[in-house]
PyMOL Python script that loads the backbone (N, CA, C, O; Angstrom):
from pymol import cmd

cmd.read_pdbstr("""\
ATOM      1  N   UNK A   1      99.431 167.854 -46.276  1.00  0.00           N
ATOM      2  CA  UNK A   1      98.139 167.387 -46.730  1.00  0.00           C
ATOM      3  C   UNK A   1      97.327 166.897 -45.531  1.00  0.00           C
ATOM      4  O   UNK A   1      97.753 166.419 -44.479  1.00  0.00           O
ATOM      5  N   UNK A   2      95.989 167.130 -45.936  1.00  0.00           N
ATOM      6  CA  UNK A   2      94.915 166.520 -44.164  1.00  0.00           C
ATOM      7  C   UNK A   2      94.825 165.308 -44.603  1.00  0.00           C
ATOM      8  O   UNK A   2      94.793 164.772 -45.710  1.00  0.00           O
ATOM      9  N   UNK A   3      94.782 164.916 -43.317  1.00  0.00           N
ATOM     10  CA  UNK A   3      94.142 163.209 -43.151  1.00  0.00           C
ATOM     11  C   UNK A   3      92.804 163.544 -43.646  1.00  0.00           C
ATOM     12  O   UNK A   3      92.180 164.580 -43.414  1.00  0.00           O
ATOM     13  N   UNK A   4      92.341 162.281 -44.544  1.00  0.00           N
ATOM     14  CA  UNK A   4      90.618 162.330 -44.736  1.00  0.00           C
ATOM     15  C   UNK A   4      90.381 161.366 -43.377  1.00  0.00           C
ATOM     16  O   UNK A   4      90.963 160.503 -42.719  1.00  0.00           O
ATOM     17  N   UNK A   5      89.009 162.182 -43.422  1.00  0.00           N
ATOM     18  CA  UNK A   5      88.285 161.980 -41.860  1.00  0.00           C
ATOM     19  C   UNK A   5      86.759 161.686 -42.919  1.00  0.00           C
ATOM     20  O   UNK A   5      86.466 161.957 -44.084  1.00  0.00           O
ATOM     21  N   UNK A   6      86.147 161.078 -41.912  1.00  0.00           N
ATOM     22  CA  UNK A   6      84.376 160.599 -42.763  1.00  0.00           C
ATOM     23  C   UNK A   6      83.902 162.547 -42.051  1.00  0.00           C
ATOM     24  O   UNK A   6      84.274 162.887 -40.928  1.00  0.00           O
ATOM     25  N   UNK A   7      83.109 163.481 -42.950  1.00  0.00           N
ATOM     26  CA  UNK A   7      82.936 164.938 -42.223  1.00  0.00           C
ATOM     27  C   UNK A   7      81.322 165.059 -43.221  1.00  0.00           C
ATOM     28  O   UNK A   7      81.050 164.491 -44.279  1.00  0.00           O
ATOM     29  N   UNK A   8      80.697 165.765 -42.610  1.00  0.00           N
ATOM     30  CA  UNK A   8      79.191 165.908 -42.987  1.00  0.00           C
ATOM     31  C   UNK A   8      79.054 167.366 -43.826  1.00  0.00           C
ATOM     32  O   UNK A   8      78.812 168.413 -43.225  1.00  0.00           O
ATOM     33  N   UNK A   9      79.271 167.298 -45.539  1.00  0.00           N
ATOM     34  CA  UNK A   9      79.293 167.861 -46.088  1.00  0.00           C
ATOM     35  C   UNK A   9      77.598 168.359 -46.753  1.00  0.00           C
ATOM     36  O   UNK A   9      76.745 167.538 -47.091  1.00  0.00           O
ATOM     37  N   UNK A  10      77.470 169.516 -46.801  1.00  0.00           N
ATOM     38  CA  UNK A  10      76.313 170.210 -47.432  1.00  0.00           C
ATOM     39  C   UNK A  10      76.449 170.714 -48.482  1.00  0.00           C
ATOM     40  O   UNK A  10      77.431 171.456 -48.476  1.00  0.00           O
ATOM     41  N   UNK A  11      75.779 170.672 -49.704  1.00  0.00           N
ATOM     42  CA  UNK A  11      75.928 170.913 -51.047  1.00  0.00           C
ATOM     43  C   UNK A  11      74.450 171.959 -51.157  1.00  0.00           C
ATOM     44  O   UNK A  11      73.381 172.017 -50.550  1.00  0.00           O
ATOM     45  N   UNK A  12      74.948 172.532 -52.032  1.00  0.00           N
ATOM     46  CA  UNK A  12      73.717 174.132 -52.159  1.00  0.00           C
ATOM     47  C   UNK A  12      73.868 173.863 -54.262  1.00  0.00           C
ATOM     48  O   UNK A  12      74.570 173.239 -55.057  1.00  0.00           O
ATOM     49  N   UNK A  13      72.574 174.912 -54.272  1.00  0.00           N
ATOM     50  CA  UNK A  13      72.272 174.838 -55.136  1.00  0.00           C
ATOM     51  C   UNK A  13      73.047 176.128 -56.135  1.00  0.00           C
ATOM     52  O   UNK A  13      73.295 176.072 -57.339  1.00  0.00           O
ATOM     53  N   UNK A  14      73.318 177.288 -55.149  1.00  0.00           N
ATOM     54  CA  UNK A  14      73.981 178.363 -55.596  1.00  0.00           C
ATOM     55  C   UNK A  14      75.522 178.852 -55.157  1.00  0.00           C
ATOM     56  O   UNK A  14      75.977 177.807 -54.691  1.00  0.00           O
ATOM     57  N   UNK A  15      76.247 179.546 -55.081  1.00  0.00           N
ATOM     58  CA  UNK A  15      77.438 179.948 -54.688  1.00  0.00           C
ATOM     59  C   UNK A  15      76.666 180.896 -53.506  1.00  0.00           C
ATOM     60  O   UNK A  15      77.055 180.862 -52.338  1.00  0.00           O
ATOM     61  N   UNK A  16      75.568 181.717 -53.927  1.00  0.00           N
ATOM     62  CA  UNK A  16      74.995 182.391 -53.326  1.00  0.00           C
ATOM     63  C   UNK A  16      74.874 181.925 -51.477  1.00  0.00           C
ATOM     64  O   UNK A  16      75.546 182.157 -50.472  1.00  0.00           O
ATOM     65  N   UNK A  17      73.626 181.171 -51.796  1.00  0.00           N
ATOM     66  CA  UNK A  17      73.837 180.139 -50.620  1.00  0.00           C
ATOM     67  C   UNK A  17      75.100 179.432 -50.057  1.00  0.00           C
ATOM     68  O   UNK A  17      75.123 179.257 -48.839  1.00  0.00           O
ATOM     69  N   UNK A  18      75.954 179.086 -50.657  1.00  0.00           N
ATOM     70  CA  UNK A  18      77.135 178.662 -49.792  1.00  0.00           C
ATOM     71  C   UNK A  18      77.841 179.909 -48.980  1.00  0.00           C
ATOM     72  O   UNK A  18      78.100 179.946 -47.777  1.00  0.00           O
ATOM     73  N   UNK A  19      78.100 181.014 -50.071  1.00  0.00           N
ATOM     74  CA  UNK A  19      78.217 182.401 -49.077  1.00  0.00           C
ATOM     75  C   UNK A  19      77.879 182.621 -47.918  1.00  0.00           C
ATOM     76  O   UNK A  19      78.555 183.254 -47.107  1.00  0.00           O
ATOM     77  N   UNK A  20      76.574 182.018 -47.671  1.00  0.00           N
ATOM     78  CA  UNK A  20      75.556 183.016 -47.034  1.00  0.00           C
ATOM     79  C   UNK A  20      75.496 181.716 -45.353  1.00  0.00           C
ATOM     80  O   UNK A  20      75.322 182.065 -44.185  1.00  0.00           O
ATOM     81  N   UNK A  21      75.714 180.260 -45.891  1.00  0.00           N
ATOM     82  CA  UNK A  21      76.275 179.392 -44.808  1.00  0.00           C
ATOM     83  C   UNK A  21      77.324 179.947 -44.265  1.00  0.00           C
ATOM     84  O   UNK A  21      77.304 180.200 -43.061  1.00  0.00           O
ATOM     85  N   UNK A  22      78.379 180.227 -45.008  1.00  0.00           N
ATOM     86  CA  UNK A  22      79.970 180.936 -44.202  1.00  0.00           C
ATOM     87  C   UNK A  22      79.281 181.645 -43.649  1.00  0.00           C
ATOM     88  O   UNK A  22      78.614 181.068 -42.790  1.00  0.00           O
ATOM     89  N   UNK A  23      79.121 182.626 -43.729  1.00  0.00           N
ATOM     90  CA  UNK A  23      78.556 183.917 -43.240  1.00  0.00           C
ATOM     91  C   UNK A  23      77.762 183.708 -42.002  1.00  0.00           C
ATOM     92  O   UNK A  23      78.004 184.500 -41.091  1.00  0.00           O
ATOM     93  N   UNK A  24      76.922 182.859 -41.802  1.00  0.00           N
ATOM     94  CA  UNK A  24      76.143 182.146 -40.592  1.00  0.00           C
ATOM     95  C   UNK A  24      77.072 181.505 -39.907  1.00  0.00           C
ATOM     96  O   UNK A  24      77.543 182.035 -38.901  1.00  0.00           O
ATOM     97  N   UNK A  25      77.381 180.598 -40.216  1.00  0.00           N
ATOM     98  CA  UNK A  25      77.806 179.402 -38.989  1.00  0.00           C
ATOM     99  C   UNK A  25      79.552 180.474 -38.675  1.00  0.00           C
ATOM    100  O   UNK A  25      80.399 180.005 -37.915  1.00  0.00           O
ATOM    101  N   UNK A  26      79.715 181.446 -39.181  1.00  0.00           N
ATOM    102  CA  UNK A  26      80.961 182.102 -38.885  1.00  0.00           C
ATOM    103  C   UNK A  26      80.449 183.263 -37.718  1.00  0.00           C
ATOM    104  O   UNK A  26      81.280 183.791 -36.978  1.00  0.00           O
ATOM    105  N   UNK A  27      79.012 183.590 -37.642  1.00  0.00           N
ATOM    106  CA  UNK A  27      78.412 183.892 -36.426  1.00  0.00           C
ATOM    107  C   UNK A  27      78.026 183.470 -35.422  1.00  0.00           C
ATOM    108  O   UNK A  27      77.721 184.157 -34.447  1.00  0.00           O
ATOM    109  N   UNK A  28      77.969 182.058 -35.510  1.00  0.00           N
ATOM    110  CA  UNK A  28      77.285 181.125 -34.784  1.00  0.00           C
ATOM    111  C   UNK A  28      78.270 180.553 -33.906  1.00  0.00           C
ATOM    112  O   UNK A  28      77.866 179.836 -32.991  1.00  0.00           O
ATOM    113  N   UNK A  29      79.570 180.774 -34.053  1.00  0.00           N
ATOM    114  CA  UNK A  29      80.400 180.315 -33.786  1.00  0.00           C
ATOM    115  C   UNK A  29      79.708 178.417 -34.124  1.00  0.00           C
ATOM    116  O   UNK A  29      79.124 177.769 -33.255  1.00  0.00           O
ATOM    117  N   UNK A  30      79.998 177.888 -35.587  1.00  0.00           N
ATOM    118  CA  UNK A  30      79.372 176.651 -35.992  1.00  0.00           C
ATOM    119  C   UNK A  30      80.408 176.202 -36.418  1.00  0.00           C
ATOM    120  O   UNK A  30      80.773 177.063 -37.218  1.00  0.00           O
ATOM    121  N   UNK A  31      81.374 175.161 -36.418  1.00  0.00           N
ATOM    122  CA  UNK A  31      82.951 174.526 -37.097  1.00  0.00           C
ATOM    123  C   UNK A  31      82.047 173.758 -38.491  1.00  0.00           C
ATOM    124  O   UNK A  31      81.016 173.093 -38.596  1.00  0.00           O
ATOM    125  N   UNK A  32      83.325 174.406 -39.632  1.00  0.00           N
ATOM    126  CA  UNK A  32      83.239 174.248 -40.473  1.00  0.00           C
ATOM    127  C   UNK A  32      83.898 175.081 -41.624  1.00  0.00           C
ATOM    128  O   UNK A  32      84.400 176.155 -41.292  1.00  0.00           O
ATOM    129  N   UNK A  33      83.954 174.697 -42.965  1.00  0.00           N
ATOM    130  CA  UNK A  33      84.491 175.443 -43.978  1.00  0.00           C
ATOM    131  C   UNK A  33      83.925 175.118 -45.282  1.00  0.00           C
ATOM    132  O   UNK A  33      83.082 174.347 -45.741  1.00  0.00           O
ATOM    133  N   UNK A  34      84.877 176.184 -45.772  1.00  0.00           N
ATOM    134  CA  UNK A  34      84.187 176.298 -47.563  1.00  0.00           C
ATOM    135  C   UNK A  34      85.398 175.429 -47.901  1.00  0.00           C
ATOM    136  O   UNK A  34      86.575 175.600 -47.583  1.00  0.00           O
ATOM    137  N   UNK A  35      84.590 174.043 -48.930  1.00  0.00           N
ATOM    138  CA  UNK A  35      85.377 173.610 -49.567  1.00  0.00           C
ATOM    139  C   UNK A  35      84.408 172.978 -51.371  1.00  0.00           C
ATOM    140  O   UNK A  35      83.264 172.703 -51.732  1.00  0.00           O
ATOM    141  N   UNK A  36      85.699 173.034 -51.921  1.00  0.00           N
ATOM    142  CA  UNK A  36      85.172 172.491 -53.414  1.00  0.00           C
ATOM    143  C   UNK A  36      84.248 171.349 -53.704  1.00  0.00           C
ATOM    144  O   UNK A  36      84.803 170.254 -53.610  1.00  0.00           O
ATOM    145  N   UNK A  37      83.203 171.327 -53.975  1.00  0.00           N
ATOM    146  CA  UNK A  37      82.217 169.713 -54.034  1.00  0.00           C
ATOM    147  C   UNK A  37      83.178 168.763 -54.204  1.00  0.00           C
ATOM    148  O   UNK A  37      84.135 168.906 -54.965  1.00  0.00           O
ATOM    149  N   UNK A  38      82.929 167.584 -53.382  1.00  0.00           N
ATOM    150  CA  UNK A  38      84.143 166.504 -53.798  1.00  0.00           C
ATOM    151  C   UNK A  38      83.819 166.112 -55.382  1.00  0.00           C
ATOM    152  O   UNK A  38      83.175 166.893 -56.083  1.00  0.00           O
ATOM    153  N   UNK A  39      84.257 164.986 -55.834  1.00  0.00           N
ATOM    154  CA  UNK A  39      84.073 164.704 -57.158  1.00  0.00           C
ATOM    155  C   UNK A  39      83.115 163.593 -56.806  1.00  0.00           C
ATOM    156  O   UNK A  39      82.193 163.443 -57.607  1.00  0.00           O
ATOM    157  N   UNK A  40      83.162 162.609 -55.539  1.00  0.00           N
ATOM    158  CA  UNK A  40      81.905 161.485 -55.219  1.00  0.00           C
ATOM    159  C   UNK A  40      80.913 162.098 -55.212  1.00  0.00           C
ATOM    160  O   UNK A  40      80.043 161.243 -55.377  1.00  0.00           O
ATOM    161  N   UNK A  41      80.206 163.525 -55.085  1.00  0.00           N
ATOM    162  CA  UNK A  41      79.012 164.107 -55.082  1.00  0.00           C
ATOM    163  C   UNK A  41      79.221 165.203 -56.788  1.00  0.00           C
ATOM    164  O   UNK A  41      79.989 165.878 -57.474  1.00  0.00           O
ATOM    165  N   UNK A  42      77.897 164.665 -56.651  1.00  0.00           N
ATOM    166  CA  UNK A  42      77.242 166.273 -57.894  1.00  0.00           C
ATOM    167  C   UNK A  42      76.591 167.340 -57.428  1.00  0.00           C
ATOM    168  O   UNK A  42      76.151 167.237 -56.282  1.00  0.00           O
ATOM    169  N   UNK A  43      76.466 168.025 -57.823  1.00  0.00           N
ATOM    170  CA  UNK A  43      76.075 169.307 -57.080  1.00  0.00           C
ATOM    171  C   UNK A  43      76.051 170.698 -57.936  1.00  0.00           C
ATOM    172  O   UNK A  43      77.036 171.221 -58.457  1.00  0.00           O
ATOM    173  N   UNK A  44      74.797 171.147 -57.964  1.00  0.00           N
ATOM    174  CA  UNK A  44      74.719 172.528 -58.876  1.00  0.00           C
ATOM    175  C   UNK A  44      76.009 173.750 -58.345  1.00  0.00           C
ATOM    176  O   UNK A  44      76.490 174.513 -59.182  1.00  0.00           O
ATOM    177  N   UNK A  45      76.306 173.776 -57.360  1.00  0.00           N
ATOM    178  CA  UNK A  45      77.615 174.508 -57.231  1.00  0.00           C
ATOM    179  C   UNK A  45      78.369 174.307 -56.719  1.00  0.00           C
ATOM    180  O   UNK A  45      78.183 173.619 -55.716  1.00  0.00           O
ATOM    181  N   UNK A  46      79.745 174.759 -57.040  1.00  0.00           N
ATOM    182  CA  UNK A  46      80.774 174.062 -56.943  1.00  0.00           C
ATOM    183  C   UNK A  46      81.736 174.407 -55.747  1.00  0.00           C
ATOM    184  O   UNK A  46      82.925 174.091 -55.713  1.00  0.00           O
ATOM    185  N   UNK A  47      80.979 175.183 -54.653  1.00  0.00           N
ATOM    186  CA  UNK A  47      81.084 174.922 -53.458  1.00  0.00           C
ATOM    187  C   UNK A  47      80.164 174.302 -52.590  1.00  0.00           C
ATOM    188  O   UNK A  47      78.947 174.465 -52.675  1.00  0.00           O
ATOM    189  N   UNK A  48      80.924 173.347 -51.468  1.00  0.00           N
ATOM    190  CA  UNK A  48      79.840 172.892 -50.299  1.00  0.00           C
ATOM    191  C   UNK A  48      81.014 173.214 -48.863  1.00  0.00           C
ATOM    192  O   UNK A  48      82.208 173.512 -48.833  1.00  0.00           O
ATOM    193  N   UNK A  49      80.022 172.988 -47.834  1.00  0.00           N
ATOM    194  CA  UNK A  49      79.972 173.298 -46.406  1.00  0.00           C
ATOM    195  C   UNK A  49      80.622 172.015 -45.898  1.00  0.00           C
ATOM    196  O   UNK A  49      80.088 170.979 -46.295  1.00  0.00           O
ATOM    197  N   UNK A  50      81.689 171.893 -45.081  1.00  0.00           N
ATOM    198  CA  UNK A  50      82.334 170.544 -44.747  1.00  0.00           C
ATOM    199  C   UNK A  50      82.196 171.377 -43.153  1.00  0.00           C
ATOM    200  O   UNK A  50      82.398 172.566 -42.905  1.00  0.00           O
ATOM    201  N   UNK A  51      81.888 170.554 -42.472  1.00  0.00           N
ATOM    202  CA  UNK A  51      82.096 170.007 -40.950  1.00  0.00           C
ATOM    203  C   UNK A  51      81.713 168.995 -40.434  1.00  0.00           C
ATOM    204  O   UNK A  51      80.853 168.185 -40.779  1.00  0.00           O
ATOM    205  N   UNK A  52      82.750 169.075 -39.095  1.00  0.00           N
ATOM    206  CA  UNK A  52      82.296 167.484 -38.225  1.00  0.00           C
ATOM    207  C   UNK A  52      80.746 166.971 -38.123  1.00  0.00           C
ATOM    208  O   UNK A  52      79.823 167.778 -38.021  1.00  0.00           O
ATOM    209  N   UNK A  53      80.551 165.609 -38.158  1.00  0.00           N
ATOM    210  CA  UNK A  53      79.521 164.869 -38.245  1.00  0.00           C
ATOM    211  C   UNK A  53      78.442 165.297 -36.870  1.00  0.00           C
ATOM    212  O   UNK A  53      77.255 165.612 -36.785  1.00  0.00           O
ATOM    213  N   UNK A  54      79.563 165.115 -35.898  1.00  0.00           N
ATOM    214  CA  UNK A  54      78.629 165.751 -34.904  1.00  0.00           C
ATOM    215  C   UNK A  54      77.720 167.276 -34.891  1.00  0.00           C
ATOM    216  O   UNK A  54      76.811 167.462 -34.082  1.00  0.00           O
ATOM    217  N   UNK A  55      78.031 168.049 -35.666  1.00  0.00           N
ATOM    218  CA  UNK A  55      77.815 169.433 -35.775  1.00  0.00           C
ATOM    219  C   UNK A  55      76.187 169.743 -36.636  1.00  0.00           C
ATOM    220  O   UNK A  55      75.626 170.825 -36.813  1.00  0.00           O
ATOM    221  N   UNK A  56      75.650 168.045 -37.140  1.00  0.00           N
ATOM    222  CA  UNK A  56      74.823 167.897 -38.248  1.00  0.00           C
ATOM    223  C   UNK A  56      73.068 168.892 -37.609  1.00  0.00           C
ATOM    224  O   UNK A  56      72.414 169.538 -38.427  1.00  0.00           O
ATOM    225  N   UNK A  57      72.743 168.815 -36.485  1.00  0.00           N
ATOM    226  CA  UNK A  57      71.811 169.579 -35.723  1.00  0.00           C
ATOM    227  C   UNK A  57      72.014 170.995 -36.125  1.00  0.00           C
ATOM    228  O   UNK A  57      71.326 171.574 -36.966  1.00  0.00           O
ATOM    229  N   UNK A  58      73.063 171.542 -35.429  1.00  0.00           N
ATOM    230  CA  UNK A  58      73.644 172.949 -35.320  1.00  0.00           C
ATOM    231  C   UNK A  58      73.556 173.654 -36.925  1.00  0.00           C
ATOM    232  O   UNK A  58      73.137 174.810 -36.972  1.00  0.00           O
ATOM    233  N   UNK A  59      73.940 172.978 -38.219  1.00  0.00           N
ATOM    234  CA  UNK A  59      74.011 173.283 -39.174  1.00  0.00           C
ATOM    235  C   UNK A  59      72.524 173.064 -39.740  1.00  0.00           C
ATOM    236  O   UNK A  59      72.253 173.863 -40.636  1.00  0.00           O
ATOM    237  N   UNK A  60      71.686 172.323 -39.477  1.00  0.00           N
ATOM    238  CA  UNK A  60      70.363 172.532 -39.860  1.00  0.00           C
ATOM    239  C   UNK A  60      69.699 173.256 -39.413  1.00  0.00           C
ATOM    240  O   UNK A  60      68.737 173.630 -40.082  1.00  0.00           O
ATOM    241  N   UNK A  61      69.951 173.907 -37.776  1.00  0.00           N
ATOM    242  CA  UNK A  61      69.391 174.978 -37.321  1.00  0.00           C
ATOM    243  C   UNK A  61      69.553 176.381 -38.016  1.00  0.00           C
ATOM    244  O   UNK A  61      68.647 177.158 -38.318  1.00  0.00           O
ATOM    245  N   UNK A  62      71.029 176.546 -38.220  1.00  0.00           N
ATOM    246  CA  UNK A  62      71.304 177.355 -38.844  1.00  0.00           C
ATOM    247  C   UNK A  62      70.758 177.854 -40.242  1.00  0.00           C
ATOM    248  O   UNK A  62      70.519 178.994 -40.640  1.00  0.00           O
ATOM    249  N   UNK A  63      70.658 176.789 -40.770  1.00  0.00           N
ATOM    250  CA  UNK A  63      70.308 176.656 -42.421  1.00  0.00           C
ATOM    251  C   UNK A  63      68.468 177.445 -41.969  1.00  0.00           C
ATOM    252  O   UNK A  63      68.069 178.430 -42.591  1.00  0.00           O
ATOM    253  N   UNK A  64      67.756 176.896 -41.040  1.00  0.00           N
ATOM    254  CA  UNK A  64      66.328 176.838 -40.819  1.00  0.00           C
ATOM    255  C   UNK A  64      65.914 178.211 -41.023  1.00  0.00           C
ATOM    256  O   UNK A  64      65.200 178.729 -41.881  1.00  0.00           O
ATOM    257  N   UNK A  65      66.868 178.916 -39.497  1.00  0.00           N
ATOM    258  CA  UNK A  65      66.853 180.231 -39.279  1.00  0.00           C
ATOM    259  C   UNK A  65      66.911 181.365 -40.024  1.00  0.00           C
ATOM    260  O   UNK A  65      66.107 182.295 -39.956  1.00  0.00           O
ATOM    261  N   UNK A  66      68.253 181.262 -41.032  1.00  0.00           N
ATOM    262  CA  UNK A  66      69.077 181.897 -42.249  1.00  0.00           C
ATOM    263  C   UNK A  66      67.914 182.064 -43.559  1.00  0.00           C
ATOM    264  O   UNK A  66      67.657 183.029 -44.280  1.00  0.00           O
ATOM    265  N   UNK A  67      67.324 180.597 -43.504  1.00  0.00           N
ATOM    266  CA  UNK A  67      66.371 180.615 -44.617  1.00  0.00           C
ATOM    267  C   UNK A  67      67.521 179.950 -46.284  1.00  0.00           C
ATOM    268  O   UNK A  67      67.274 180.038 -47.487  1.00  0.00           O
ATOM    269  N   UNK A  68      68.257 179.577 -45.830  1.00  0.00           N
ATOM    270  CA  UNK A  68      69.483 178.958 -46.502  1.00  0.00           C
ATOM    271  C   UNK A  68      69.153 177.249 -47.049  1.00  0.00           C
ATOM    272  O   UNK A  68      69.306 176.318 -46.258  1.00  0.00           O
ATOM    273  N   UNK A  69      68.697 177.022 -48.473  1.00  0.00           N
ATOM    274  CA  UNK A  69      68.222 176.140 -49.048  1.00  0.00           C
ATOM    275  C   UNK A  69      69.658 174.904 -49.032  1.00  0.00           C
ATOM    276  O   UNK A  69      70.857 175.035 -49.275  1.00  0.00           O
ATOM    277  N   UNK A  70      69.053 174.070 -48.741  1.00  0.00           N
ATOM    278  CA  UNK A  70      70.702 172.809 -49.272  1.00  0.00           C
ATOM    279  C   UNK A  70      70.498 172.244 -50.172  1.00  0.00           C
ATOM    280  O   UNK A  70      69.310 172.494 -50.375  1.00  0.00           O
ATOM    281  N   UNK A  71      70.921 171.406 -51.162  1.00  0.00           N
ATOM    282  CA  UNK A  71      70.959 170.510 -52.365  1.00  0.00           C
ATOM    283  C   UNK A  71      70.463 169.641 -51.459  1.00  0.00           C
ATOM    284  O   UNK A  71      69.319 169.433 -51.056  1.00  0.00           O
ATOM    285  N   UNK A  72      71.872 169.006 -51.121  1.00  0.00           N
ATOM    286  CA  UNK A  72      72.157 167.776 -50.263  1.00  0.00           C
ATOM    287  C   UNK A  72      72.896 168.059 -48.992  1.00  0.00           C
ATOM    288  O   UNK A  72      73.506 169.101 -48.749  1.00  0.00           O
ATOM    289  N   UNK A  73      72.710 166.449 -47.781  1.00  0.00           N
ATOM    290  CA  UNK A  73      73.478 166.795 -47.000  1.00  0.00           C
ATOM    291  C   UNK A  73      74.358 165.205 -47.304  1.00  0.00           C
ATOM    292  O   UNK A  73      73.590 164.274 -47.546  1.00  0.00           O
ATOM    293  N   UNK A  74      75.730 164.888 -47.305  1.00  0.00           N
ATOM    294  CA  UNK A  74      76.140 163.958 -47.378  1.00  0.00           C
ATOM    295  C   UNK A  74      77.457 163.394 -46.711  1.00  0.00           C
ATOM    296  O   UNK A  74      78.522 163.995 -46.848  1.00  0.00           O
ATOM    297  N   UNK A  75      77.360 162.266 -46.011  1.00  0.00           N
ATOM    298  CA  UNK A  75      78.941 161.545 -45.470  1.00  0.00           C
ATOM    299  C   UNK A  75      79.887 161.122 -46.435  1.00  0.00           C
ATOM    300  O   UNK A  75      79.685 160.173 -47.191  1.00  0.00           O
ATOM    301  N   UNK A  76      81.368 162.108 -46.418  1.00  0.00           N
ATOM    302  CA  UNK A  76      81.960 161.524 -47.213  1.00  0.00           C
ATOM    303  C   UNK A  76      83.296 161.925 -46.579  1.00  0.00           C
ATOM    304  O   UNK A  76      83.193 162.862 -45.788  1.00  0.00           O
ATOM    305  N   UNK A  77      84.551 161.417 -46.750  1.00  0.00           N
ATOM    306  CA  UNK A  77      85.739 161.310 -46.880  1.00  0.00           C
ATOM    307  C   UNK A  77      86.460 162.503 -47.639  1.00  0.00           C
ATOM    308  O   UNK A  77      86.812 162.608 -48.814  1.00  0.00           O
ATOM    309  N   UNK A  78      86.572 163.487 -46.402  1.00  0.00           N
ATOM    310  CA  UNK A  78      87.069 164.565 -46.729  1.00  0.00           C
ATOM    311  C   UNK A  78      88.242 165.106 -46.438  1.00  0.00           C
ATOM    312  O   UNK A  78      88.537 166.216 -46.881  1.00  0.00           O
TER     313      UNK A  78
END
""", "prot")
cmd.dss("prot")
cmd.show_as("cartoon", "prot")
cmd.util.cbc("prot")
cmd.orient("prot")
């Protein structure tokens, strides 16, 4: 099992969009993964984007570029 670490999770509105983050930041060479919305967040789908806190720039660039909508962006214990 992972240690929870505090990690800067992004929540989307579609599955669509979470796809389409992998798919980017997996070009971008951007750290991060697909994981299940925690249960402390709500979220129209039931995947979000987990990476390190530091990475929070890089992943909004990405999102900008892509044209890739977010719900939310949120600190949580992942």
């Amino acid at each position: 099992m992972r240690k929870k670490e505090l990690k800067l999770v992004v929540t989307f509105h579609t599955t669509a969009d979470a796809m389409a983050m992998e798919k980017a930041c997996r070009g971008k060479e951007v750290p991060g993964r697909l994981i299940p919305v925690p249960r402390s967040i709500s979220a129209g789908c039931g995947l979000a984007w987990c990476a390190p806190l530091t990475e929070r720039d890089a992943l909004l660039e990405v999102m900008e570029e892509q044209g890739i909508s977010q719900e939310g962006l949120h600190e949580c214990m992942v």
